[in-house]
DSSP file (Angstrom, degrees, kcal/mol; ACC not computed):
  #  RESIDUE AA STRUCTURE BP1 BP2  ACC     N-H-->O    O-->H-N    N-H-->O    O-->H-N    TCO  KAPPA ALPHA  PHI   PSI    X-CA   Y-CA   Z-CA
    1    1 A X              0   0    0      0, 0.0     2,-0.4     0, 0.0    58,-0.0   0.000 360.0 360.0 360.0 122.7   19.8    6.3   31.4
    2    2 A X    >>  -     0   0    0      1,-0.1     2,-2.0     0, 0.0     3,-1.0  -0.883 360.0 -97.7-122.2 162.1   16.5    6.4   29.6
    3    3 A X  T 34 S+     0   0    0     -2,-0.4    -1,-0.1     1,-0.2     0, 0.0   0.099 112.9  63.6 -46.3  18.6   13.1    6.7   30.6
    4    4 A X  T >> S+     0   0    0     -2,-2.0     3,-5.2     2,-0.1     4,-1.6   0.732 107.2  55.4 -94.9 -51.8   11.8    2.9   30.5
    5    5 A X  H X> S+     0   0    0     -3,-1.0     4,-1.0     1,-0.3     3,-0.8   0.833 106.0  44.1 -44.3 -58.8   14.5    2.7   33.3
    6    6 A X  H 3< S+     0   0    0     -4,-0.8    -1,-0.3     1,-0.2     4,-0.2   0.415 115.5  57.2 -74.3  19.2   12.9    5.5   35.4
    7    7 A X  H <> S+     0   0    0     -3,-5.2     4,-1.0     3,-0.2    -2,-0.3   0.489 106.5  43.0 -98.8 -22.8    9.4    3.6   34.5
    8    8 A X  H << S+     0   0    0     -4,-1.6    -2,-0.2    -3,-0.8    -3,-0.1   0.385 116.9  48.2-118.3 -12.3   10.1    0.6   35.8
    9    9 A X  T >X S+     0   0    0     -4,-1.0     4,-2.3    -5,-0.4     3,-0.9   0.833 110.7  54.2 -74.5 -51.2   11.8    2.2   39.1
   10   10 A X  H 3> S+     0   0    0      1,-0.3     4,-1.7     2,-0.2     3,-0.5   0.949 105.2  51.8 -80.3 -60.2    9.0    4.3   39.5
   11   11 A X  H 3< S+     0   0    0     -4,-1.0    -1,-0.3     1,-0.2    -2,-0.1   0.343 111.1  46.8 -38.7   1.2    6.5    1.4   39.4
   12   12 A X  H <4 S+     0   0    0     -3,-0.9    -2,-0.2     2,-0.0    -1,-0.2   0.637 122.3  37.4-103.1 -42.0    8.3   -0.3   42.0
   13   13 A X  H >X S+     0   0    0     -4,-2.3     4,-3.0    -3,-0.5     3,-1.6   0.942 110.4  54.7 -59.8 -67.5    8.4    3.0   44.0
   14   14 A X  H 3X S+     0   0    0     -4,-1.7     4,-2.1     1,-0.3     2,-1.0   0.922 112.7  39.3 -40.3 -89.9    4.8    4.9   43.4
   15   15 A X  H 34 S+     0   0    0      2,-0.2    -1,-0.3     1,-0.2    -2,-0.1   0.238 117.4  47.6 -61.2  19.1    2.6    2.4   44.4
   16   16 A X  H X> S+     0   0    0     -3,-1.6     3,-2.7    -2,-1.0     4,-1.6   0.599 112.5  60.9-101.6 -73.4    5.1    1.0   47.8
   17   17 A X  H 3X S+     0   0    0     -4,-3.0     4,-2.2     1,-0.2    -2,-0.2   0.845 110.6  37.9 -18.9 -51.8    5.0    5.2   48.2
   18   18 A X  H 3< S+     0   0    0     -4,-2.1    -1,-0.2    -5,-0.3    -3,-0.1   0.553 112.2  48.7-103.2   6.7    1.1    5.1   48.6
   19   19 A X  H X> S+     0   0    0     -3,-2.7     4,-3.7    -5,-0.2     3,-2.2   0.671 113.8  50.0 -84.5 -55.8    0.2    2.1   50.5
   20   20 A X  H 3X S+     0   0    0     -4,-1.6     4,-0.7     1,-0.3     3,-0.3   0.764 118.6  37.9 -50.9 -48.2    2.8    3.0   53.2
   21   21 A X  H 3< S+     0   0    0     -4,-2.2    -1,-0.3     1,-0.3    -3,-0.1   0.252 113.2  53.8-103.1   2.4    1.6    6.6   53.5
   22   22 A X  H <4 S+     0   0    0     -3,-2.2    -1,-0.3     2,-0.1    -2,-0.2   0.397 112.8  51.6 -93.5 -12.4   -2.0    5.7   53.2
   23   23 A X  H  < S+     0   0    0     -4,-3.7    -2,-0.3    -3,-0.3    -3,-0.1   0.679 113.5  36.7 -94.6  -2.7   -1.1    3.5   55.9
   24   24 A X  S  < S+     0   0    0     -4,-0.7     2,-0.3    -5,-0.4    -1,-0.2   0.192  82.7 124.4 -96.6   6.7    0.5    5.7   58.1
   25   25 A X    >>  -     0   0    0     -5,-0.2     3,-2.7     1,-0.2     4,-2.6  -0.500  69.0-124.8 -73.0 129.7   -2.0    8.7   57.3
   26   26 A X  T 34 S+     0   0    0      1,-0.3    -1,-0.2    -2,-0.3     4,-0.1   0.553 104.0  62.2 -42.1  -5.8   -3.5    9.7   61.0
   27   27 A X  T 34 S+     0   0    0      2,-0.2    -1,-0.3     1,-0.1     3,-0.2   0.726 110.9  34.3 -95.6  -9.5   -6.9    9.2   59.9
   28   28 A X  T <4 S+     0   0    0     -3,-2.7     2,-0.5    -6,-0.1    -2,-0.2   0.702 133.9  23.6-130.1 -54.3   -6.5    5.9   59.2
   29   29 A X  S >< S+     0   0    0     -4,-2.6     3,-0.8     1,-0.1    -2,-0.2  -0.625  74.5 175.6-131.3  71.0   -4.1    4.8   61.8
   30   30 A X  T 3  S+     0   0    0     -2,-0.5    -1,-0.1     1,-0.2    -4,-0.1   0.708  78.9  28.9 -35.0 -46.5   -4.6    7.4   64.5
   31   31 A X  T >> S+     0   0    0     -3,-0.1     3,-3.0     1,-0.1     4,-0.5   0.258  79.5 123.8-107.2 -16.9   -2.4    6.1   67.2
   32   32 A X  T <4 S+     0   0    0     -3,-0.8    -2,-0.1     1,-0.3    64,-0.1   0.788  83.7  42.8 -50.9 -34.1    0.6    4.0   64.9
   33   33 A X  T >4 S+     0   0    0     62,-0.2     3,-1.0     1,-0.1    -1,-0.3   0.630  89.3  85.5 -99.5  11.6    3.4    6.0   66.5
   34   34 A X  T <4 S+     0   0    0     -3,-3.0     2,-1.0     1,-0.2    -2,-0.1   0.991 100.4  34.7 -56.2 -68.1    2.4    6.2   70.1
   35   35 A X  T 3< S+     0   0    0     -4,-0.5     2,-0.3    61,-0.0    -1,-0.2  -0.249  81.7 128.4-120.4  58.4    4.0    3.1   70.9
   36   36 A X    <   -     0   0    0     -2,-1.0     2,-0.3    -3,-1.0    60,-0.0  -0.661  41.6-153.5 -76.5 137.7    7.2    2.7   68.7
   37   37 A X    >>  -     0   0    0     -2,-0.3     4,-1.2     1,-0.0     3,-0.8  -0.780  29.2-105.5 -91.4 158.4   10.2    1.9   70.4
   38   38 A X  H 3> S+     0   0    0     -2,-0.3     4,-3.9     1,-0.2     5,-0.2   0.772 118.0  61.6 -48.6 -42.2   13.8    3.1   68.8
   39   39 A X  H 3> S+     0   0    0      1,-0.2     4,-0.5     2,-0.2    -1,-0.2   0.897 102.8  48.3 -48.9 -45.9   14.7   -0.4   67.7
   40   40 A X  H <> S+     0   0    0     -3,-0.8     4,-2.5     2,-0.2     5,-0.3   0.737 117.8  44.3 -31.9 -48.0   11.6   -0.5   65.5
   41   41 A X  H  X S+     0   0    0     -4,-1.2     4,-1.1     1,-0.2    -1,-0.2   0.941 109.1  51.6-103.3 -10.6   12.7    2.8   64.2
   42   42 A X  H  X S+     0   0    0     -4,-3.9     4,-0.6     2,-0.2    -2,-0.2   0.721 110.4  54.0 -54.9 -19.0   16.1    2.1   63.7
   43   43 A X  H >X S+     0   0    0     -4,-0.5     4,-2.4     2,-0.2     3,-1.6   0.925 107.0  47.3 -66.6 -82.6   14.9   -0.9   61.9
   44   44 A X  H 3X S+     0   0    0     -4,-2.5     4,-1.1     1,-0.3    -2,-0.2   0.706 107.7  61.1 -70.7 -11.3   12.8    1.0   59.5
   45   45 A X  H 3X S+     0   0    0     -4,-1.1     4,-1.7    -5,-0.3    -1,-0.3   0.760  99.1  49.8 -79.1 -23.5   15.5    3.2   59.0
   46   46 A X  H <X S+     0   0    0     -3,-1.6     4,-0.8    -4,-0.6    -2,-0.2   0.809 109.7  54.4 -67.4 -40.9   18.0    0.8   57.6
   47   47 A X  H  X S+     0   0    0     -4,-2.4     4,-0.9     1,-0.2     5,-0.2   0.977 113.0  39.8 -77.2 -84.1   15.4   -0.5   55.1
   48   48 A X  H  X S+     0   0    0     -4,-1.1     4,-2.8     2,-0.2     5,-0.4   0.804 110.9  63.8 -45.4 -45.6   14.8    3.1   53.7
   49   49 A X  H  X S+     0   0    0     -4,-1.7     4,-1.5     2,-0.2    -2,-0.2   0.816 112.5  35.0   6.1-110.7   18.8    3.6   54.1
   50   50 A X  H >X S+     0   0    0     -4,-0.8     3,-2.6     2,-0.3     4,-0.6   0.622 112.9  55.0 -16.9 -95.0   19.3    0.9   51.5
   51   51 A X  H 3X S+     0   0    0     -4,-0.9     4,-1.9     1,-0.3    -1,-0.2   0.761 113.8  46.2 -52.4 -57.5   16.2    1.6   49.3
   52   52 A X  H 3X S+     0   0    0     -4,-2.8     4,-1.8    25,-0.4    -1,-0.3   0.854 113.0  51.0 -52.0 -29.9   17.6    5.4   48.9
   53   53 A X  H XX S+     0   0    0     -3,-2.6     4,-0.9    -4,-1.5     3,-0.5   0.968 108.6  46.1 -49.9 -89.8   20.7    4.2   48.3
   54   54 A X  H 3X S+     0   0    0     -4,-0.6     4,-1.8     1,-0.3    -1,-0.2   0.539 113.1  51.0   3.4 -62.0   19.7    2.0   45.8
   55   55 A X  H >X S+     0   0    0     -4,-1.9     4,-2.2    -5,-0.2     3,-0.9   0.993 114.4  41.3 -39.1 -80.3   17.6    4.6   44.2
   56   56 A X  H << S+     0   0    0     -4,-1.8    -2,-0.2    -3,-0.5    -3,-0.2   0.638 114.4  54.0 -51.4 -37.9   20.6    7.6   44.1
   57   57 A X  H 3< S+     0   0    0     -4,-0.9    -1,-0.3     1,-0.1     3,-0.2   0.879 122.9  24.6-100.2 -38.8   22.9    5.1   43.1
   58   58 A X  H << S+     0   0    0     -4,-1.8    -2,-0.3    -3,-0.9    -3,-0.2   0.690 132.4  37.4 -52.2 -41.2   20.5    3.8   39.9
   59   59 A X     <  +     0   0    0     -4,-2.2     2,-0.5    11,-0.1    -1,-0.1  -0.561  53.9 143.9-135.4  59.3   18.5    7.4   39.5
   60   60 A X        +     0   0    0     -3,-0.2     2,-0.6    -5,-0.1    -1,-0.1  -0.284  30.6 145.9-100.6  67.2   20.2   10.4   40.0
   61   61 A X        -     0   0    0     -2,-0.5     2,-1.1     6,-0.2    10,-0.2  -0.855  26.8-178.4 -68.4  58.7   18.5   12.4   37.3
   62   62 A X        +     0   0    0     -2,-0.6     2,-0.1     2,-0.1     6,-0.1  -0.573  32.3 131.0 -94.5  73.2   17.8   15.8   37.7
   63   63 A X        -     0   0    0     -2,-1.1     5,-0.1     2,-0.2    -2,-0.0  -0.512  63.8 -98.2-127.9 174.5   15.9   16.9   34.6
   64   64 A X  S    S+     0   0    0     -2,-0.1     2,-0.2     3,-0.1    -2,-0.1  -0.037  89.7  67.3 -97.8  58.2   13.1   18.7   34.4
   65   65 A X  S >  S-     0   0    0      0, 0.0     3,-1.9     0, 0.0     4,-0.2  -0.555 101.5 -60.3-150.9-170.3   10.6   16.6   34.0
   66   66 A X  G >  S+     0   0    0      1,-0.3     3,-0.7    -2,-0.2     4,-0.1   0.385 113.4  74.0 -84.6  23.7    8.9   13.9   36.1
   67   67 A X  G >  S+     0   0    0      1,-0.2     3,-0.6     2,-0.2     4,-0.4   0.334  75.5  71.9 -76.9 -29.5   11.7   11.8   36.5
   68   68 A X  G <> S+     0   0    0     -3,-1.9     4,-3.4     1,-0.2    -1,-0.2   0.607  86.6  74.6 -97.7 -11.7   13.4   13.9   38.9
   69   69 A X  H <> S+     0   0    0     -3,-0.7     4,-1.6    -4,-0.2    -1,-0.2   0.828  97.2  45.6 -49.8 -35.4   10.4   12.6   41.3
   70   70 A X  H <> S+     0   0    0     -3,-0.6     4,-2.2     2,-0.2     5,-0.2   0.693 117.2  43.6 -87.2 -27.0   12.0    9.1   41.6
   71   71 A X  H  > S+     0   0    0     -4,-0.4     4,-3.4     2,-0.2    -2,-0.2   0.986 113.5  56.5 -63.9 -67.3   15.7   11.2   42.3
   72   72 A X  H  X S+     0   0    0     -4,-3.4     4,-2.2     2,-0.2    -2,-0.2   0.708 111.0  38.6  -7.9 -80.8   13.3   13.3   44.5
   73   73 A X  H >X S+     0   0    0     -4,-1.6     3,-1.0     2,-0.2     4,-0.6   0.897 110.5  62.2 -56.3 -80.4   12.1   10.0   46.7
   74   74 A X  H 3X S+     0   0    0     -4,-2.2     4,-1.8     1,-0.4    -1,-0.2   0.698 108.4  40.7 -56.4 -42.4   15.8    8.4   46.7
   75   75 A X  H >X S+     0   0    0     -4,-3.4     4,-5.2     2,-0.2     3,-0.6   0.976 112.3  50.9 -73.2 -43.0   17.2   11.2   48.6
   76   76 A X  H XX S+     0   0    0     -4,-2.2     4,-2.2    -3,-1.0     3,-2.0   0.797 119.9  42.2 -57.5 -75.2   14.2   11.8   51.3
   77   77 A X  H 3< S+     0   0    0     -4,-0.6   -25,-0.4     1,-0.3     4,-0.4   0.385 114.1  48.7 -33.9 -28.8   14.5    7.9   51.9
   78   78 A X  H <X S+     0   0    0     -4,-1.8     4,-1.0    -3,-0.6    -1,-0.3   0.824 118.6  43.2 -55.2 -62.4   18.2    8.2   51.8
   79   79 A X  H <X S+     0   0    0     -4,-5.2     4,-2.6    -3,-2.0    -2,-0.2   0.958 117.8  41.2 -60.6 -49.6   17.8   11.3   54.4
   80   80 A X  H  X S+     0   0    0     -4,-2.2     4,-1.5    -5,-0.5    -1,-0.2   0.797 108.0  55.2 -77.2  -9.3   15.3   10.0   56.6
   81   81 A X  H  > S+     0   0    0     -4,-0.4     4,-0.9    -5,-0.3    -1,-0.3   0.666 110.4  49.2 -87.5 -23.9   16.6    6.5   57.0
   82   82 A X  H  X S+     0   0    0     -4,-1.0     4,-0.7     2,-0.2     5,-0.3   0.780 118.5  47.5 -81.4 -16.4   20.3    8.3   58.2
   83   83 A X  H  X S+     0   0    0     -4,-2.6     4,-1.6     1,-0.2     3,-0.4   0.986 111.5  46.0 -76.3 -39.5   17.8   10.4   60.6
   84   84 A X  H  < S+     0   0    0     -4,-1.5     4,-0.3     1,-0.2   -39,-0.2   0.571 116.7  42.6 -68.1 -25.6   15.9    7.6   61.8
   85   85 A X  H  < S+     0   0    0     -4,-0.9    -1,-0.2   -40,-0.3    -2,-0.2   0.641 121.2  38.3-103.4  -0.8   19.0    5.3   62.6
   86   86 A X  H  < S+     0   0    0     -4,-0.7    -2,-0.2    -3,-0.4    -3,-0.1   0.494 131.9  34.6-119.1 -14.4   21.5    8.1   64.3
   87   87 A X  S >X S+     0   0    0     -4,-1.6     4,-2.1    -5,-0.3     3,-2.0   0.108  71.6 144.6-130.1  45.0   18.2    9.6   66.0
   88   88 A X  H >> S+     0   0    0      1,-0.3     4,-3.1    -4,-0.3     3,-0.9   0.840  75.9  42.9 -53.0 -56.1   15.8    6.7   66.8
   89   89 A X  H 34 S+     0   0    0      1,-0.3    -1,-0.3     2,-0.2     4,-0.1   0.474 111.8  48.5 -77.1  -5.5   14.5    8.0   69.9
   90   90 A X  H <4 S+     0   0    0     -3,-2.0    -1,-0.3     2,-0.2    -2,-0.2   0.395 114.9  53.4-119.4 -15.0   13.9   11.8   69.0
   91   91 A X  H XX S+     0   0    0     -4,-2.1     4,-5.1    -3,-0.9     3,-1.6   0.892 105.3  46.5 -65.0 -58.3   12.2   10.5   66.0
   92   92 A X  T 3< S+     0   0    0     -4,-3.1   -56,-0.3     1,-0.3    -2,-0.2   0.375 116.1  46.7 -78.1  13.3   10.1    8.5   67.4
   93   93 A X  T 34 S+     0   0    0     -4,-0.1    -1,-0.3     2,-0.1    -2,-0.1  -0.417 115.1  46.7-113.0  27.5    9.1   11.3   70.1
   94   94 A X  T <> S+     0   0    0     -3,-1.6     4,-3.3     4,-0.0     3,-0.3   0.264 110.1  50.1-110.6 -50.5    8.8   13.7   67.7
   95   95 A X  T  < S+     0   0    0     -4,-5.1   -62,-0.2     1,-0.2    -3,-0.1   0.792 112.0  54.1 -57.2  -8.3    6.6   11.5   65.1
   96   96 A X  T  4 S+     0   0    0     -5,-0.3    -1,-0.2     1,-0.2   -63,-0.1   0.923 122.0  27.2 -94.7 -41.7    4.4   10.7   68.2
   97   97 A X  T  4 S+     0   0    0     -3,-0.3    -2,-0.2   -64,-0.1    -1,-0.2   0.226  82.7 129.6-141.9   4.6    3.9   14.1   68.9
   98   98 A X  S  < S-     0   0    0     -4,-3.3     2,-0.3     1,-0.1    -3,-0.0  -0.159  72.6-101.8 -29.3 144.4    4.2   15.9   65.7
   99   99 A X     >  -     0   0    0      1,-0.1     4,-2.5     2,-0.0     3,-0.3  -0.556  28.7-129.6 -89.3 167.3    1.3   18.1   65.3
  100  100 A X  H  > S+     0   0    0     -2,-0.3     4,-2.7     1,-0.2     5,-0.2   0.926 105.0  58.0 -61.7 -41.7   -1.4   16.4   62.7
  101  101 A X  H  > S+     0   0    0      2,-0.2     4,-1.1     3,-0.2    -1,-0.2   0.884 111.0  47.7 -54.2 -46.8   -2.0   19.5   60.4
  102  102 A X  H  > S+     0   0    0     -3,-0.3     4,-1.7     1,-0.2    -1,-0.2   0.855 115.9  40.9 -56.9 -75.6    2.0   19.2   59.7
  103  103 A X  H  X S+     0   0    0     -4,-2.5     4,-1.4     2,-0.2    -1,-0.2   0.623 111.8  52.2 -47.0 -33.4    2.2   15.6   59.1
  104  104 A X  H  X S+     0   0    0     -4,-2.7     4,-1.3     2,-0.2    -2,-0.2   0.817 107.8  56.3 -76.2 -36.8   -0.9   15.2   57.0
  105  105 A X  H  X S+     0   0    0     -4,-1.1     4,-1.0     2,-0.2    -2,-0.2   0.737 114.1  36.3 -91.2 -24.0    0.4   18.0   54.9
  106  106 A X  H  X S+     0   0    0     -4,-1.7     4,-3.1     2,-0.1    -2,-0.2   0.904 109.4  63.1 -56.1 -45.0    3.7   16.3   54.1
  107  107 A X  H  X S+     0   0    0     -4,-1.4     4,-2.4     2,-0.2    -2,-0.2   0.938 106.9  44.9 -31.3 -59.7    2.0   12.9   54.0
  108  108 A X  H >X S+     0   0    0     -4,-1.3     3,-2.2     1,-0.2     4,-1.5   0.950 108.5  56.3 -61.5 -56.7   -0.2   14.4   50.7
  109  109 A X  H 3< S+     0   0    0     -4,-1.0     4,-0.4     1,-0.3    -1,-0.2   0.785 113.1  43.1 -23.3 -60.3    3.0   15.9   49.0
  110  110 A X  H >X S+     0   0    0     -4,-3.1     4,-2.5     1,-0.3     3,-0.6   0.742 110.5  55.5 -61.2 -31.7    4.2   12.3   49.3
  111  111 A X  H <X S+     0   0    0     -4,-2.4     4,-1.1    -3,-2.2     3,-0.4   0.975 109.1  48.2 -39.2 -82.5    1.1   10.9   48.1
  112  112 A X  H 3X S+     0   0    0     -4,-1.5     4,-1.6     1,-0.3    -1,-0.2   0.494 109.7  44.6 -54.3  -2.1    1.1   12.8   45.2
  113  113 A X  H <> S+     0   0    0     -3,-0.6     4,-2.6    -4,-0.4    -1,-0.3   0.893 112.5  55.3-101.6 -43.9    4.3   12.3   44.0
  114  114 A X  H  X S+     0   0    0     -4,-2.5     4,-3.0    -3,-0.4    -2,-0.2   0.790 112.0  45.2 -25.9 -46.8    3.7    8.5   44.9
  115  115 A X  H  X S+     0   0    0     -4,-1.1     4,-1.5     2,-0.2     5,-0.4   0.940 116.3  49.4 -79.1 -53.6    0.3    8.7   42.5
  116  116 A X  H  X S+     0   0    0     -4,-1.6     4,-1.0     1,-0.2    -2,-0.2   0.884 110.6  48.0 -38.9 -32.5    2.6   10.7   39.7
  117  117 A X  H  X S+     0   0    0     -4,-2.6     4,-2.9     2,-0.2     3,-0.5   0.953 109.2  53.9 -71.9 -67.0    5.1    8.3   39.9
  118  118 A X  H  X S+     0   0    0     -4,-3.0     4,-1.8     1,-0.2    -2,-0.1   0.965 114.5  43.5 -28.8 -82.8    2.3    5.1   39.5
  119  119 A X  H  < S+     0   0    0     -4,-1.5    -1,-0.2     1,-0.2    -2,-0.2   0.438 109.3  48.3 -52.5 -19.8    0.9    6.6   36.4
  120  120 A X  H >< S+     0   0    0     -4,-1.0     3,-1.1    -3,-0.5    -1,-0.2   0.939 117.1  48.9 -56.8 -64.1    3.8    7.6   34.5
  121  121 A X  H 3< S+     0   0    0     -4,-2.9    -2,-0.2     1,-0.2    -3,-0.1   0.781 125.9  24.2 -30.4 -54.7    5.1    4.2   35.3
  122  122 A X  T 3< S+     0   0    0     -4,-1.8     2,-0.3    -5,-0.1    -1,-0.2  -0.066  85.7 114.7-119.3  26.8    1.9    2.3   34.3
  123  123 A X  S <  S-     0   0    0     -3,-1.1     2,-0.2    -5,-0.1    -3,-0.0  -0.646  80.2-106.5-114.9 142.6    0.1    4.8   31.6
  124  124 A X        -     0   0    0     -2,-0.3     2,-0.3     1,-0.1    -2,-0.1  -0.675  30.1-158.7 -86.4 133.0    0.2    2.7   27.9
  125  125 A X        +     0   0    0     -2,-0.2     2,-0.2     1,-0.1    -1,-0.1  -0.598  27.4 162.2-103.4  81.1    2.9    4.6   25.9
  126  126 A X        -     0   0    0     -2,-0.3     4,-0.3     1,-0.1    -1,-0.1  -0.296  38.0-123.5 -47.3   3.8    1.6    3.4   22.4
  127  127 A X    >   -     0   0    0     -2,-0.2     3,-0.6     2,-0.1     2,-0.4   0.568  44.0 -85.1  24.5 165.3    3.0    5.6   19.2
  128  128 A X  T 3  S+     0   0    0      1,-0.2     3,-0.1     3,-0.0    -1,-0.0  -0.665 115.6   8.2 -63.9 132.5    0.3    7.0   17.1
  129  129 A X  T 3  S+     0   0    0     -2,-0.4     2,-0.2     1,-0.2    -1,-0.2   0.503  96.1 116.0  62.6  14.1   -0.6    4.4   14.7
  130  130 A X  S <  S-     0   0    0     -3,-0.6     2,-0.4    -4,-0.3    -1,-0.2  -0.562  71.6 -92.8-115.6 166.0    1.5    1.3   16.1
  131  131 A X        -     0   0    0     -2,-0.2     3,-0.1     1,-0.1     6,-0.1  -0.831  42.7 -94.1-115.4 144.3   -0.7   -1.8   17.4
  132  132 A X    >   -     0   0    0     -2,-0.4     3,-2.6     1,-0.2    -1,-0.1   0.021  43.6 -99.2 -80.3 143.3   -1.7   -2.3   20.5
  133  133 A X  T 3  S+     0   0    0      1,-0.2    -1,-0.2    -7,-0.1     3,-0.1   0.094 101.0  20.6 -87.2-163.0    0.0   -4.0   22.2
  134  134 A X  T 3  S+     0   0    0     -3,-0.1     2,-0.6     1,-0.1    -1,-0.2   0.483 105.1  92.5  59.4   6.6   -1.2   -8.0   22.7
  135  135 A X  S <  S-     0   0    0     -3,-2.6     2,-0.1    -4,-0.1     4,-0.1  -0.819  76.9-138.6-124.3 109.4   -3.0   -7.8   19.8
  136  136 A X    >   -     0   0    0     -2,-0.6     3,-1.0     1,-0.1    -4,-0.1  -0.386  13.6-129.0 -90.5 158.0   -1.6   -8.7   17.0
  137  137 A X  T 3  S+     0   0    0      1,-0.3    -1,-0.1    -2,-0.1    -5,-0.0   0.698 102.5  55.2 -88.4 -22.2   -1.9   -6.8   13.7
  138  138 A X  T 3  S+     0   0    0      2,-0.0    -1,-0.3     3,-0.0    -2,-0.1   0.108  71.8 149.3 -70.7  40.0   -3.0  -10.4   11.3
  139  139 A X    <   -     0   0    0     -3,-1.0     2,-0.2    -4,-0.1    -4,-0.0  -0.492  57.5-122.3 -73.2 142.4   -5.8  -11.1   13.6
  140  140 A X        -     0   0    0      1,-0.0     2,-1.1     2,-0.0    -1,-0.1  -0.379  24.8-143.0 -85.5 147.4   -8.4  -12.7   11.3
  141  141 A X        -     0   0    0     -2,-0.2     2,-0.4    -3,-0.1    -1,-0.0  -0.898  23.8-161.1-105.4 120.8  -11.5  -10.1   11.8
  142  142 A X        -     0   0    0     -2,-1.1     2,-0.2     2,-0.0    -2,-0.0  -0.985   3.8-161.5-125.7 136.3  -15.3  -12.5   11.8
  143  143 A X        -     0   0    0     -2,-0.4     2,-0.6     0, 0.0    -2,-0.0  -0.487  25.9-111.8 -92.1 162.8  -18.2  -11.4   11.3
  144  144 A X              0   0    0     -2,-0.2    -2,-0.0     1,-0.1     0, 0.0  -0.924 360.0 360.0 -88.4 128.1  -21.5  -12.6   12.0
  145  145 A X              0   0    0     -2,-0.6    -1,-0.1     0, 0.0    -3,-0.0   0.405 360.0 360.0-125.4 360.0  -23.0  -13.4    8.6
């Protein structure tokens, strides 16, 4: 497994990571888990299932390096989608009533790891001296004369 692999995971992952948690972030959506019912979060817990799965089954990497973020992700999504479908209702009375300070400060973690994840993905890895790419290296050079 080499790193384009966890680049091209991780741009499918980072930026999903940071709309969904800028869309859950309480400042922004104050109220979103007041009025979940357990189907809804049984729901969204089979769809993270699967995606961790998916992940863990593609990325189980454990290096040191940022790589192990995308491993990182597969498993929480893996864990919380088995919490969220064997404990819909004590999730979704616990997210409701989580306190904010708590949530907000897991929320950034995830955030960050979400933005780390983006940028690795989508940061130009060029060589020193190799040409860039879409431009190719006869391009006729004009001047104005």
């Amino acid at each position: 497994m080499d790193e384009a692999q966890s680049r091209r995971i991780a741009g499918l992952l980072g930026p999903t990571m940071i709309v969904m948690i800028v869309s859950e972030f309480p400042l922004v959506q104050p109220r979103l888990y007041d009025a979940q019912i357990p189907p809804v979060v049984y729901l969204s817990g089979v769809l993270m299932f699967v995606a961790g799965l998916a992940i863990v089954r593609t990325h189980n990497r454990w290096r040191g390096n940022w790589t192990v973020l995308v491993t990182l992700a597969g498993w929480f999504a893996l864990a919380l989608g088995v919490v969220r479908m064997f404990a819909a209702s004590a999730y979704q009375h616990s997210a409701a009533t989580i306190g904010n300070p708590i949530f907000m400060a897991v929320e950034s973690v995830l955030l960050v790891f979400g933005f780390v994840m983006t940028f690795k993905a989508y940061v130009r890895r060029d060589a020193p001296g190799a040409p860039k790419r879409g431009i190719p290296d006869n391009t006729a050079r004009y001047t104005d004369k």
